[in-house]
PASEBA-1860 file (N, C-alpha, C; in nm, 3 decimals):
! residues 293
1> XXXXXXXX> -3.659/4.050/1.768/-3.567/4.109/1.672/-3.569/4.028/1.544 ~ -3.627/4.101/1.441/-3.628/4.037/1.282/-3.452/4.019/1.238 ~ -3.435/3.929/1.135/-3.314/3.862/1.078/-3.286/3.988/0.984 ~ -3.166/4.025/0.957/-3.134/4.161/0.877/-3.073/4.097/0.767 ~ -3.089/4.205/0.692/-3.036/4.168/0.561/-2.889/4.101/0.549 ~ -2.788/4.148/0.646/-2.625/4.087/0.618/-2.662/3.956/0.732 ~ -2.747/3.896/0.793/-2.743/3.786/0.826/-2.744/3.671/0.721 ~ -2.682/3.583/0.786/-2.646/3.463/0.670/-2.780/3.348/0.727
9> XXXXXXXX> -2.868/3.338/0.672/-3.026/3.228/0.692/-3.005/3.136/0.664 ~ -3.020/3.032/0.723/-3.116/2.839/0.661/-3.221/2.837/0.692 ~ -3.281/2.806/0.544/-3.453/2.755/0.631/-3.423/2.580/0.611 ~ -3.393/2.534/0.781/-3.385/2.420/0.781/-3.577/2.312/0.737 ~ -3.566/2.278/0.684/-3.702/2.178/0.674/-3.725/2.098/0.729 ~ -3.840/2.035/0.796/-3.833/1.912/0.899/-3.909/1.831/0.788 ~ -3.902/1.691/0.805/-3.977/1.589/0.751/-4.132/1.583/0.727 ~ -4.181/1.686/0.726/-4.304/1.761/0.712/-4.338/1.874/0.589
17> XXXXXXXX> -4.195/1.894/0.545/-4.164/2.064/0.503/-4.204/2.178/0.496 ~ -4.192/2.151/0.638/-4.250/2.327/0.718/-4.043/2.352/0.780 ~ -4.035/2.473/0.759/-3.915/2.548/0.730/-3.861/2.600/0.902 ~ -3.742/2.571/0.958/-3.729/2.660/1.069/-3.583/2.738/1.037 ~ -3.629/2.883/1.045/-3.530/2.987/1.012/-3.452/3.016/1.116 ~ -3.306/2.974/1.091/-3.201/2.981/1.139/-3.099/3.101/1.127 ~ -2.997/3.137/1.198/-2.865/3.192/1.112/-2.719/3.093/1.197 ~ -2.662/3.122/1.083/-2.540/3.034/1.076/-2.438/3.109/1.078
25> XXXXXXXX> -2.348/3.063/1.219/-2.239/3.152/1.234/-2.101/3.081/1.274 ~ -2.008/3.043/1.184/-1.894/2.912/1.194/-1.963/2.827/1.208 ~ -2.062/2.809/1.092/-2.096/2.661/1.079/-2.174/2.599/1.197 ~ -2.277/2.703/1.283/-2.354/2.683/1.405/-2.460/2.756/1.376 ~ -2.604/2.705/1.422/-2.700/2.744/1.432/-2.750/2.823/1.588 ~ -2.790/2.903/1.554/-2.821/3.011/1.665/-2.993/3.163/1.576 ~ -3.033/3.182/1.694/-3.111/3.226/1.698/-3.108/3.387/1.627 ~ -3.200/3.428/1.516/-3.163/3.577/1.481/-3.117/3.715/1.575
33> XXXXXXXX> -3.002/3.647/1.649/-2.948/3.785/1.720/-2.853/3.831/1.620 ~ -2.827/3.994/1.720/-2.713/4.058/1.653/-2.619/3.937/1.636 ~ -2.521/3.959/1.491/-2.428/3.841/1.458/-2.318/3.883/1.537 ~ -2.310/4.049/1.516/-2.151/4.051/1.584/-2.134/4.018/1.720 ~ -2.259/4.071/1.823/-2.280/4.016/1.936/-2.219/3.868/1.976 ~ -2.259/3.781/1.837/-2.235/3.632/1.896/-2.101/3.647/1.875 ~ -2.054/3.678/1.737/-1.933/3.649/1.714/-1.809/3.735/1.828 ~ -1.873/3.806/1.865/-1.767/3.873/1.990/-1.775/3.847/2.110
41> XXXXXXXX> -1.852/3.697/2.156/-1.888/3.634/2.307/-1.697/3.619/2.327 ~ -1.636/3.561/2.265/-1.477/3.537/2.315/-1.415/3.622/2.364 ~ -1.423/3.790/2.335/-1.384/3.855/2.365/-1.450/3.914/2.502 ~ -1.551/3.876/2.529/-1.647/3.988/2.604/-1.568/3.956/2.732 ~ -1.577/4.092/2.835/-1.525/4.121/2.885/-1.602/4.017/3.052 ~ -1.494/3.966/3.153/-1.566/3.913/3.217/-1.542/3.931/3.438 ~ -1.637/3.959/3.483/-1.581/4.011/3.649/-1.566/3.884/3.711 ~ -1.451/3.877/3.819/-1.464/3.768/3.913/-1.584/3.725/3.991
49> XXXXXXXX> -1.669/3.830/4.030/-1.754/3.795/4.075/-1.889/3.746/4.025 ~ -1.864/3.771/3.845/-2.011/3.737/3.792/-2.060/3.612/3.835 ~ -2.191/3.567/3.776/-2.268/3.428/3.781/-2.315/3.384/3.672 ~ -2.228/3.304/3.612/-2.283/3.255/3.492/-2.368/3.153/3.508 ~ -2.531/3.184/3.419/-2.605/3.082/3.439/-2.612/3.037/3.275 ~ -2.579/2.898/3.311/-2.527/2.814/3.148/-2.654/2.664/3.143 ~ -2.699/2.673/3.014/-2.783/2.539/2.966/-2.831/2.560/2.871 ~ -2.868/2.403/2.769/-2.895/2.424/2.660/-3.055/2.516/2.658
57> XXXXXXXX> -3.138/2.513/2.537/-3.211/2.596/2.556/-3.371/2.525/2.621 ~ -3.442/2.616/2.638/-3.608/2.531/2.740/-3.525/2.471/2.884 ~ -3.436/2.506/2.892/-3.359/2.399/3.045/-3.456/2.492/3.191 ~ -3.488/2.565/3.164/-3.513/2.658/3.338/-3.458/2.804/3.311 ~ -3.370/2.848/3.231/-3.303/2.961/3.236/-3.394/3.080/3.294 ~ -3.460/3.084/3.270/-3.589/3.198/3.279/-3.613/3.212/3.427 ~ -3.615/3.100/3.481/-3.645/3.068/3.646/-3.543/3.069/3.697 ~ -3.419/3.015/3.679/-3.336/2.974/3.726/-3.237/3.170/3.751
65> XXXXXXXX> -3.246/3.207/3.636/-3.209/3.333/3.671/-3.280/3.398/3.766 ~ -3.403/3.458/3.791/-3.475/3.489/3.855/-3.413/3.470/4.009 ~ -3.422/3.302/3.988/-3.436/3.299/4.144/-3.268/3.314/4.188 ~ -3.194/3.307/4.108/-3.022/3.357/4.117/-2.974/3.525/4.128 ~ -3.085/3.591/4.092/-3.083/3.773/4.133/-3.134/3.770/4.271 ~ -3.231/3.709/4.322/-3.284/3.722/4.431/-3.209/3.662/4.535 ~ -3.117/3.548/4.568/-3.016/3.512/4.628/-2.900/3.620/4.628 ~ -2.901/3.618/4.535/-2.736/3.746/4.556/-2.816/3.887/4.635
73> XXXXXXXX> -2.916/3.928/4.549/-3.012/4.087/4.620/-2.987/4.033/4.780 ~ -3.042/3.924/4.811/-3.098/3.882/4.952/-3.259/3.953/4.977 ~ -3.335/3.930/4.860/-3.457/4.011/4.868/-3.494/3.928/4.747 ~ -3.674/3.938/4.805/-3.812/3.933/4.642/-3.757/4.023/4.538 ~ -3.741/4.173/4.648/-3.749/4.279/4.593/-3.677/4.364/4.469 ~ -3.655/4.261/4.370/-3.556/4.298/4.289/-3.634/4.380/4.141 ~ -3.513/4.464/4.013/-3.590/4.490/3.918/-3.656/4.447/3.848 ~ -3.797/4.446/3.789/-3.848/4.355/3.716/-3.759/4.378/3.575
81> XXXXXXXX> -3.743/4.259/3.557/-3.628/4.257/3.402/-3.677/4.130/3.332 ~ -3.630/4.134/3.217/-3.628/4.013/3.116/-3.478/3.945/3.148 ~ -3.485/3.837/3.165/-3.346/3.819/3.134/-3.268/3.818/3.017 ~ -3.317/3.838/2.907/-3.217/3.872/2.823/-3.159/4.035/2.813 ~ -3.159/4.057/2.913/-3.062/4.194/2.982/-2.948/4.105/2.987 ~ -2.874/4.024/3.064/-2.824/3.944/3.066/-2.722/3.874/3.009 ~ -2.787/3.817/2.833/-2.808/3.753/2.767/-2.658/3.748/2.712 ~ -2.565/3.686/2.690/-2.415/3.698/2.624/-2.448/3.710/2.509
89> XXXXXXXX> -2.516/3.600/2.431/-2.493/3.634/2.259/-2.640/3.704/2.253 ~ -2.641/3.785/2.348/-2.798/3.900/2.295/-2.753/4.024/2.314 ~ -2.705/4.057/2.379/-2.673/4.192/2.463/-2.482/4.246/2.396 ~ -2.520/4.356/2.370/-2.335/4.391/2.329/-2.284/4.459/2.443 ~ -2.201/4.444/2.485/-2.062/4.415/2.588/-2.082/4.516/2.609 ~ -2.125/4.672/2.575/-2.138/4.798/2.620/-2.248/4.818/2.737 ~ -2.342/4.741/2.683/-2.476/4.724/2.770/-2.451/4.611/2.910 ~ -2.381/4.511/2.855/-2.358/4.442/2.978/-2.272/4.487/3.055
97> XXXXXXXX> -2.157/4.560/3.052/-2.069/4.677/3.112/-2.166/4.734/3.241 ~ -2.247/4.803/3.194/-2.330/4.909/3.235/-2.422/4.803/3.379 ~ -2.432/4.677/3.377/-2.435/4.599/3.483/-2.381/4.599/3.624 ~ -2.459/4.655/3.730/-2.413/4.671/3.859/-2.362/4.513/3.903 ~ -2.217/4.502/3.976/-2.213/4.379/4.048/-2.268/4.322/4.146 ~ -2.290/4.221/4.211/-2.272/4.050/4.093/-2.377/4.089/3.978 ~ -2.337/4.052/3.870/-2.389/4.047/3.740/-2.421/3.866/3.734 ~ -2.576/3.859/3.667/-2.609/3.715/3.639/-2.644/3.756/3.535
105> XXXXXXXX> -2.523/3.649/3.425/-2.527/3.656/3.295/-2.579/3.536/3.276 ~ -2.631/3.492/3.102/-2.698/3.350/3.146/-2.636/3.377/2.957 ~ -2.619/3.224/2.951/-2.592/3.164/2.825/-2.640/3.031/2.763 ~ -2.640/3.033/2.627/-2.703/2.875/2.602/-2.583/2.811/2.495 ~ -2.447/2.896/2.527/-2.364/2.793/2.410/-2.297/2.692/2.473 ~ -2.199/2.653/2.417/-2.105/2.571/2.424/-1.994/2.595/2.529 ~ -1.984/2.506/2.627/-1.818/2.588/2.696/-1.723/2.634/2.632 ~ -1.672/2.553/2.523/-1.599/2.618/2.490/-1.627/2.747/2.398
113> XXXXXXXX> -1.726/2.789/2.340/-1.710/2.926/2.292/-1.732/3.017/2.421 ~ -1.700/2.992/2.525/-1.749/3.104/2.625/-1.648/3.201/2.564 ~ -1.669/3.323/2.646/-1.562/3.408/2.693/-1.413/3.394/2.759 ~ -1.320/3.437/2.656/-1.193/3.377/2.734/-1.140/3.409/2.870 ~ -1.187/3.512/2.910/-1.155/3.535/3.058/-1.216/3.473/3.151 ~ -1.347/3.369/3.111/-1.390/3.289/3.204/-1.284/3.199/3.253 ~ -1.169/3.170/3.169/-1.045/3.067/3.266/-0.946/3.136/3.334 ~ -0.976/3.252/3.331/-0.854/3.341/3.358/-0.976/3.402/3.524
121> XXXXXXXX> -1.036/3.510/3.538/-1.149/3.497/3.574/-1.201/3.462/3.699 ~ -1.205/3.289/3.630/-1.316/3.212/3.711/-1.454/3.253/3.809 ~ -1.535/3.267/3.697/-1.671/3.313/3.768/-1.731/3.186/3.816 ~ -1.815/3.220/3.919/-1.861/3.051/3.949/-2.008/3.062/3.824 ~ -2.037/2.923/3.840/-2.102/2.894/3.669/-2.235/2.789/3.750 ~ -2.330/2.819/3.682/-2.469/2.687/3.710/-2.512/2.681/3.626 ~ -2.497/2.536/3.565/-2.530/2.465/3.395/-2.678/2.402/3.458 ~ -2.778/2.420/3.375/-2.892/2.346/3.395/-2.923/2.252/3.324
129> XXXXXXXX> -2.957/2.150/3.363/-2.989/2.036/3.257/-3.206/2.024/3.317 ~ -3.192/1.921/3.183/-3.362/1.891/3.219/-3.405/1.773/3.109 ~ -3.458/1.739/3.150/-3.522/1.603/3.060/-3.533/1.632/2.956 ~ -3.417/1.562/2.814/-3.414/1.630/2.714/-3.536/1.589/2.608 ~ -3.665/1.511/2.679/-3.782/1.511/2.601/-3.889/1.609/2.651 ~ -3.860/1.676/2.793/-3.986/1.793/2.797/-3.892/1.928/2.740 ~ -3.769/1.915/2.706/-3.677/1.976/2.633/-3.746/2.027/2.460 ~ -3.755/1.886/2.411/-3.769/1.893/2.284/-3.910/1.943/2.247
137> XXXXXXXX> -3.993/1.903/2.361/-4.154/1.979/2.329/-4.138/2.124/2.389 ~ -4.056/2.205/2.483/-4.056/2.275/2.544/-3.992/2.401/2.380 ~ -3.864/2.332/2.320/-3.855/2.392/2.204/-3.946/2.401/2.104 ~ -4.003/2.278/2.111/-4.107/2.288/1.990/-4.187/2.404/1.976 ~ -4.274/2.414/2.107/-4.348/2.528/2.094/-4.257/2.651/2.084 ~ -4.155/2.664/2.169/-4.067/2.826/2.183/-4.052/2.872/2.028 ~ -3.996/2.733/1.898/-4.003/2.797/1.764/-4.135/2.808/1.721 ~ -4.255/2.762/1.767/-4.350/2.794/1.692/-4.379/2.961/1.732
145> XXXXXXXX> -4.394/2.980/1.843/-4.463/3.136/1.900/-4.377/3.214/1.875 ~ -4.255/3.165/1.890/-4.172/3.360/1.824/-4.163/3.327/1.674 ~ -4.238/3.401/1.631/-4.269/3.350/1.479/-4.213/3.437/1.409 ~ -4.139/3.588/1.466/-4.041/3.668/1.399/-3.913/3.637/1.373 ~ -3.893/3.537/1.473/-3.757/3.481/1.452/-3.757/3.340/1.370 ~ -3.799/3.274/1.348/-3.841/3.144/1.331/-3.888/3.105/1.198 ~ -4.046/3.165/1.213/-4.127/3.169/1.127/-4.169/2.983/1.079 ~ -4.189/2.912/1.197/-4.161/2.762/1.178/-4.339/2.712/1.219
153> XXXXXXXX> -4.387/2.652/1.130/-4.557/2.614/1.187/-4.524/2.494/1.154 ~ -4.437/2.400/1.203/-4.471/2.243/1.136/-4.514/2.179/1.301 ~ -4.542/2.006/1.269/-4.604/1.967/1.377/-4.487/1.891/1.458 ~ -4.529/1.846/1.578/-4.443/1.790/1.703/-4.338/1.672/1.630 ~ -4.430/1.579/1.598/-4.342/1.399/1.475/-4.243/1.481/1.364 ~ -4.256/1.602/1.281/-4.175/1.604/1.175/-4.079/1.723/1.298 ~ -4.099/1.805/1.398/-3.993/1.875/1.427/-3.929/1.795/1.533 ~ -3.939/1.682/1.587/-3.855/1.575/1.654/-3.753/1.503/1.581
161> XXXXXXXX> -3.719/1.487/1.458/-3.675/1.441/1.401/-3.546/1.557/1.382 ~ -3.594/1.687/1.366/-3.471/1.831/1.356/-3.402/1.813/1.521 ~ -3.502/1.780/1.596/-3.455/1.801/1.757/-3.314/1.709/1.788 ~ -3.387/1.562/1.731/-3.266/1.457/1.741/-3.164/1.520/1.674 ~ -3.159/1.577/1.515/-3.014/1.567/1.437/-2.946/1.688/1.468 ~ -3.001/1.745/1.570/-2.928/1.902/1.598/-2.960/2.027/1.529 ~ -3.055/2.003/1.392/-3.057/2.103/1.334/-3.200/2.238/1.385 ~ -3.133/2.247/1.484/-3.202/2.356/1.571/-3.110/2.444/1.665
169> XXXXXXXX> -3.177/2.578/1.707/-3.067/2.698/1.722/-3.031/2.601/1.851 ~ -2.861/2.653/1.855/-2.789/2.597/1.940/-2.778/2.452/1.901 ~ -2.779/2.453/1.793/-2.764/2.272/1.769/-2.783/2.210/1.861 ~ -2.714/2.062/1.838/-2.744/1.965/1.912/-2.733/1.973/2.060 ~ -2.829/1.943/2.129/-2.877/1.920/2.279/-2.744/1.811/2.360 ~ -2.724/1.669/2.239/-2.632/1.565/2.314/-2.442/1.670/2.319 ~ -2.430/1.744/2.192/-2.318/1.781/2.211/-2.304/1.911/2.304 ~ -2.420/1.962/2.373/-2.442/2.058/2.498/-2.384/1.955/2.584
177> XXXXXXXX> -2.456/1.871/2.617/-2.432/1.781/2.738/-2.290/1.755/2.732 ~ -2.219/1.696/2.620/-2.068/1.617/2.612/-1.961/1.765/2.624 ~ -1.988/1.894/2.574/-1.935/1.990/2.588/-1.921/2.058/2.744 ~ -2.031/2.038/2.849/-2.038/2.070/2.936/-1.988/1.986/3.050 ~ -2.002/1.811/3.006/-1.956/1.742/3.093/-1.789/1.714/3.093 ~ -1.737/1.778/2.973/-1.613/1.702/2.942/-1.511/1.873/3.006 ~ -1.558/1.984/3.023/-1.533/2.116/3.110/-1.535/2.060/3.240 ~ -1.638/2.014/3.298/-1.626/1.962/3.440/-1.488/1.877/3.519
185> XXXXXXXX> -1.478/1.817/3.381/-1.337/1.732/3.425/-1.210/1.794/3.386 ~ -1.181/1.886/3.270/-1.099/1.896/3.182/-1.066/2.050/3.285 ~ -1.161/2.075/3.354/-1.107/2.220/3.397/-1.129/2.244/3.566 ~ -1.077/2.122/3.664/-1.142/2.127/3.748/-1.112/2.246/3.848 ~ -1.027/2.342/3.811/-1.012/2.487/3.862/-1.135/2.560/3.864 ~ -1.209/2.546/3.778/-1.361/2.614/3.753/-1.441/2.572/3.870 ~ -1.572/2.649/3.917/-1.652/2.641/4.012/-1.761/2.616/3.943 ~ -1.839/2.458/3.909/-1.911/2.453/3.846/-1.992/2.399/3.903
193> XXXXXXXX> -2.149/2.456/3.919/-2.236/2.347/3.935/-2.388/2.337/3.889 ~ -2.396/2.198/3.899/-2.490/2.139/3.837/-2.628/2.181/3.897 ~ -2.727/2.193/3.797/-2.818/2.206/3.890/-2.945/2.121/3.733 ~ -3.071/2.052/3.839/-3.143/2.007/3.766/-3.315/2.024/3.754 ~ -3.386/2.073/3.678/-3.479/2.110/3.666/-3.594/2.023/3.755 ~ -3.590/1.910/3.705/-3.691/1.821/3.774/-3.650/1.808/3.935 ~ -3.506/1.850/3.976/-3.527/1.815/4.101/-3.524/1.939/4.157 ~ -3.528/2.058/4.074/-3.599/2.188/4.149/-3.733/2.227/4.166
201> XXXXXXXX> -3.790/2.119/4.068/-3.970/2.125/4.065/-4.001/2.072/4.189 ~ -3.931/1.924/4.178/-4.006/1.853/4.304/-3.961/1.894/4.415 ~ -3.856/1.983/4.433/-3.756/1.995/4.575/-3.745/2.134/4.601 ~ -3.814/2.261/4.553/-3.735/2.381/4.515/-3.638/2.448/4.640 ~ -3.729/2.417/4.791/-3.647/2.513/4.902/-3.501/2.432/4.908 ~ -3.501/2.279/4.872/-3.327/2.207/4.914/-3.263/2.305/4.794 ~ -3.335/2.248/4.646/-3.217/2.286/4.558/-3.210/2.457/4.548 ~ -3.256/2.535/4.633/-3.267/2.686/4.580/-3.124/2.690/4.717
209> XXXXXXXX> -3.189/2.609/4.816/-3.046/2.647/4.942/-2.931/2.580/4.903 ~ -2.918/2.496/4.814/-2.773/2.419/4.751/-2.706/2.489/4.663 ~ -2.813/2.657/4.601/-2.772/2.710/4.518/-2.716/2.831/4.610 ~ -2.806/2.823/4.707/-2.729/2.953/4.805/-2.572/2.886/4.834 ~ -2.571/2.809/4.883/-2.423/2.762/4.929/-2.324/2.763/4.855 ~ -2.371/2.756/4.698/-2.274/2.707/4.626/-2.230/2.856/4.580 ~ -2.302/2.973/4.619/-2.306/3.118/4.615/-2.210/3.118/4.738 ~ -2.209/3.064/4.854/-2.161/3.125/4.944/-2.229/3.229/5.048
217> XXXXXXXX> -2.357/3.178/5.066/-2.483/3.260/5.061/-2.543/3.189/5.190 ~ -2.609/3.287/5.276/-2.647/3.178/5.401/-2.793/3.252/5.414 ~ -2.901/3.247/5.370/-3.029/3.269/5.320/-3.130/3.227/5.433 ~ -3.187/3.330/5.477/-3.264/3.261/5.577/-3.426/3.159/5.525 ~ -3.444/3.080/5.621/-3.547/3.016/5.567/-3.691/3.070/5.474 ~ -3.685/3.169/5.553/-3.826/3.230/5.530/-3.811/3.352/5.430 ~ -3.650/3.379/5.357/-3.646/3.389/5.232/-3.609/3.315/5.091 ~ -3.591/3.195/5.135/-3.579/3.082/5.052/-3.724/3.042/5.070
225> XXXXXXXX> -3.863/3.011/5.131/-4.004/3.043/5.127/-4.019/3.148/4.996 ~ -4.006/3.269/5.013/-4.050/3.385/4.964/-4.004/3.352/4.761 ~ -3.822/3.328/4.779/-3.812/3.316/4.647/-3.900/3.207/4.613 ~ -3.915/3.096/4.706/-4.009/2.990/4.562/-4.134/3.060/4.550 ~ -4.217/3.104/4.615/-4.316/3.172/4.554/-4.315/3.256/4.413 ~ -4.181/3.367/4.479/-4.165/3.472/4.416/-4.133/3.417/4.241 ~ -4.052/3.263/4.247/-4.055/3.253/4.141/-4.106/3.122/4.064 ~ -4.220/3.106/4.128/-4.333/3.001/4.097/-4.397/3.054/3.921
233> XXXXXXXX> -4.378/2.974/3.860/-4.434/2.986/3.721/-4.554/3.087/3.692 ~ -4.647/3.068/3.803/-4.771/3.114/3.808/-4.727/3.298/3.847 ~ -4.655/3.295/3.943/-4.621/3.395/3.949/-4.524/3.532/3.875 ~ -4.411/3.404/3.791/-4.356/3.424/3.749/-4.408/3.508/3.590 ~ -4.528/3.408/3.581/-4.596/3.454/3.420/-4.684/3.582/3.415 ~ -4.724/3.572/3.545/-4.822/3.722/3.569/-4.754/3.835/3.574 ~ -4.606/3.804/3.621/-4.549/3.943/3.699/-4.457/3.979/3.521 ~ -4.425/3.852/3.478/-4.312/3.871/3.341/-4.366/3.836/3.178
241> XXXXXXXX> -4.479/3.779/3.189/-4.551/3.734/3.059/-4.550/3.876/2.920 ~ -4.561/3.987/3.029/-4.564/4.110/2.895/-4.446/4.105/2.824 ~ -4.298/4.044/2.862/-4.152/4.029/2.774/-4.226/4.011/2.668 ~ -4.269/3.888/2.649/-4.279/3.763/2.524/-4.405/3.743/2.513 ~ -4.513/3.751/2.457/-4.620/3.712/2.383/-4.626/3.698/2.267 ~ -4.718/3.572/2.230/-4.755/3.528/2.104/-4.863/3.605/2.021 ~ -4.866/3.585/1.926/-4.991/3.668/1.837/-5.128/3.688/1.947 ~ -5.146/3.565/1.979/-5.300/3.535/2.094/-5.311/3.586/2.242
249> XXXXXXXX> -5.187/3.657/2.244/-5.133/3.724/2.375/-5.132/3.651/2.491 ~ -5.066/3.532/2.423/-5.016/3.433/2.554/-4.854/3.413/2.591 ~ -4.822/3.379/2.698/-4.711/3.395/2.746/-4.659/3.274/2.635 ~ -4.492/3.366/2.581/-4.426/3.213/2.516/-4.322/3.162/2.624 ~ -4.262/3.255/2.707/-4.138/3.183/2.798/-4.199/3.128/2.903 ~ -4.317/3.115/2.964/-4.365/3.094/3.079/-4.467/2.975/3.035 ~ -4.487/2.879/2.930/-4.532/2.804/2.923/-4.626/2.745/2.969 ~ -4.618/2.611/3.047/-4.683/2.519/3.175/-4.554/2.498/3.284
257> XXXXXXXX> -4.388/2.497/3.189/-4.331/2.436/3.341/-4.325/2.298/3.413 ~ -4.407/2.200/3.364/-4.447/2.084/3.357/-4.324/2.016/3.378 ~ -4.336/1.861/3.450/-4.241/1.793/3.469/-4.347/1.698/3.379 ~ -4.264/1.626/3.273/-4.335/1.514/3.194/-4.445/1.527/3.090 ~ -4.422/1.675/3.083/-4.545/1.696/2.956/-4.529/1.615/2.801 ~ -4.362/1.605/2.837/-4.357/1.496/2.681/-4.417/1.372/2.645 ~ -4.519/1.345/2.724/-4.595/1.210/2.737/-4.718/1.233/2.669 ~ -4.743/1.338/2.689/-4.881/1.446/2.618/-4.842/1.438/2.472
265> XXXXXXXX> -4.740/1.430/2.441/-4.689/1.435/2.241/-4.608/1.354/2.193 ~ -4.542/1.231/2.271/-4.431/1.139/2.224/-4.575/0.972/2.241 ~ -4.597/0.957/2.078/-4.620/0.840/2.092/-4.576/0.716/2.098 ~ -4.598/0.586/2.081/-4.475/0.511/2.080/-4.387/0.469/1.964 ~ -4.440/0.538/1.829/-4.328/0.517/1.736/-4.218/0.668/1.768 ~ -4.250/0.764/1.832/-4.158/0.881/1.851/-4.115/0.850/1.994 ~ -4.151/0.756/2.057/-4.093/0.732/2.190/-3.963/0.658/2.166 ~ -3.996/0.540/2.071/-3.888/0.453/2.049/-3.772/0.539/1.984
273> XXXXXXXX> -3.772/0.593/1.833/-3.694/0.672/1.812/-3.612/0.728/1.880 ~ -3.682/0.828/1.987/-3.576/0.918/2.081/-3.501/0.833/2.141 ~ -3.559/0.718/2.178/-3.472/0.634/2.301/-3.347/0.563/2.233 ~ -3.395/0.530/2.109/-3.302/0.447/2.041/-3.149/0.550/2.024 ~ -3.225/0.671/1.965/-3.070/0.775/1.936/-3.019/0.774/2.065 ~ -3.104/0.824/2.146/-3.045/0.871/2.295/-2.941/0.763/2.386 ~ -2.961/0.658/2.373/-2.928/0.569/2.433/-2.757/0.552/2.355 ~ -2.785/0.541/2.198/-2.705/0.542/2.098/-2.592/0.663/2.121
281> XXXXXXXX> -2.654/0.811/2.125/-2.536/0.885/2.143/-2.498/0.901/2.294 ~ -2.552/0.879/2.398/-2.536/0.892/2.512/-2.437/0.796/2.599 ~ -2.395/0.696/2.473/-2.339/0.578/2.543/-2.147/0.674/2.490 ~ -2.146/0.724/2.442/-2.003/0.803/2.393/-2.020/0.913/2.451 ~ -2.085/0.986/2.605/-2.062/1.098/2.649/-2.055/1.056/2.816 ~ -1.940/1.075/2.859/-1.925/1.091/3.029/-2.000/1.180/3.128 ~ -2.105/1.154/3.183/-2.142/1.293/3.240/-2.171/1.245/3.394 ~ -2.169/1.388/3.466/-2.253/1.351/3.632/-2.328/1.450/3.609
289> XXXXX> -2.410/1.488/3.549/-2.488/1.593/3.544/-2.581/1.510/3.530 ~ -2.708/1.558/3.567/-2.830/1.445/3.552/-2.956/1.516/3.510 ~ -3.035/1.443/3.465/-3.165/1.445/3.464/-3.291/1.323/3.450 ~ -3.433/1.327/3.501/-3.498/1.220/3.562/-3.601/1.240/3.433 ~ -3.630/1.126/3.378/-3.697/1.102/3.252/-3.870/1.099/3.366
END
């Protein structure tokens, strides 16, 4: 979806000055969706039984939904969809209506801009976290290939530098984390849980059955087998790659998937950097949410 004329644009510049096209909505960066869409997430309407799947952006969402339709179905056998069917600030409230229950909605804002009936509500919720340096390469490329939204060709060193200061859709990554960890405590009525990328790579049948439970879900073995296949990257990109392609007709959401690919593009003057901020803003945020560098 191209940026419309009553959208309000930044072409933020990275230290390179190659441009990444934004829109700005209360002073937040977010991706060229419908505006009113975003601006009416507070209102949107919300079921007890939904599943909100919540994380900043590149976290797993793509997978993580997937394999969260197929737990509730109790089957492979589900519709092939994009998840931004889904999508809160993509989709207008008429269309998500039209959603058979359990509905798995998936989001990448802030707790607190959710939907206000999420406290009223209480849907149970799975925030994904992931190593916020295969994070920052995982974005890197996502703004380079959707180039309708974006329109951003600069290189990995000058768009690490936008990654650290937030000025990328969904802003800052550290105030995801401090927004999500400081809900955990501040609202412990909510059903929240954590779930983490790297330890669904290396672990998928524990953490896919920790996700059944936390569903309330008693999954037999040999369909907790089936979903990791069913939603193995490889599989995942063959069966869903036609959503999203790049000019070269390569998959943009289905990537590599990689645990540690940021080692492939963080040298050691961009190694130090990250660590230095990270360490720096990370020491002023409380969290039990984790992730394995």
């Amino acid at each position: 979806m191209a940026a419309t004329s009553d959208m309000e644009l930044e072409h933020v510049k990275d230290k390179g000055g190659a441009t990444l096209t934004l829109q700005v909505i209360n002073g937040r960066y977010y991706p060229t969706f419908p505006a009113d869409v975003i601006k009416n997430i507070g209102t949107l309407k919300i079921r007890e039984d939904d599943v909100i799947l919540a994380g900043y952006l590149k976290a797993g969402t793509h997978w993580v939904w997937e394999i969260l339709r197929m737990l509730l179905a109790g089957t492979t056998d589900v519709p092939l969809q994009e998840k931004d069917m889904g999508m809160m600030e993509f989709m207008e409230q008429g269309i998500l209506d039209e959603l058979p229950s359990p509905r798995v909605l998936n989001t990448h804002i802030l707790f607190e801009l959710l939907p206000a009936e999420v406290l009223t509500k209480k849907p149970k919720i799975v925030y994904l976290t992931r190593n916020p340096k295969d994070t920052a390469v995982s974005m890197y490329h996502h703004n380079k290939k959707l180039w309708s939204y974006y329109q951003y060709d600069g290189q990995f060193g000058d768009y690490l530098h936008l990654f650290l200061d937030g000025k990328v859709d969904y802003g800052s990554w550290f105030e995801h984390i401090s927004s999500w960890s400081a809900a955990v405590k501040e609202h412990p009525e909510l059903r929240i849980k954590g779930v983490n990328y790297e330890e669904l790579s290396q672990n998928p049948q524990q953490t896919i059955l920790e996700m059944a439970q936390f569903l309330n879900l008693t999954p037999s073995e040999d369909l907790i087998r089936q979903i990791c296949q069913a939603c193995h990257i490889d599989t995942m990109r063959e069966k869903k790659a036609q959503f999203d392609l790049d000019s070269e007709g390569q998959a943009i959401m289905y990537r590599k998937g990689l645990v540690g690919d940021w080692k492939n593009y963080f040298n050691n003057e961009l190694n130090t950097l990250f660590d230095d901020v990270y360490h720096k803003k990370m020491s002023a945020i409380d969290t039990s949410f984790k992730w394995h560098f």
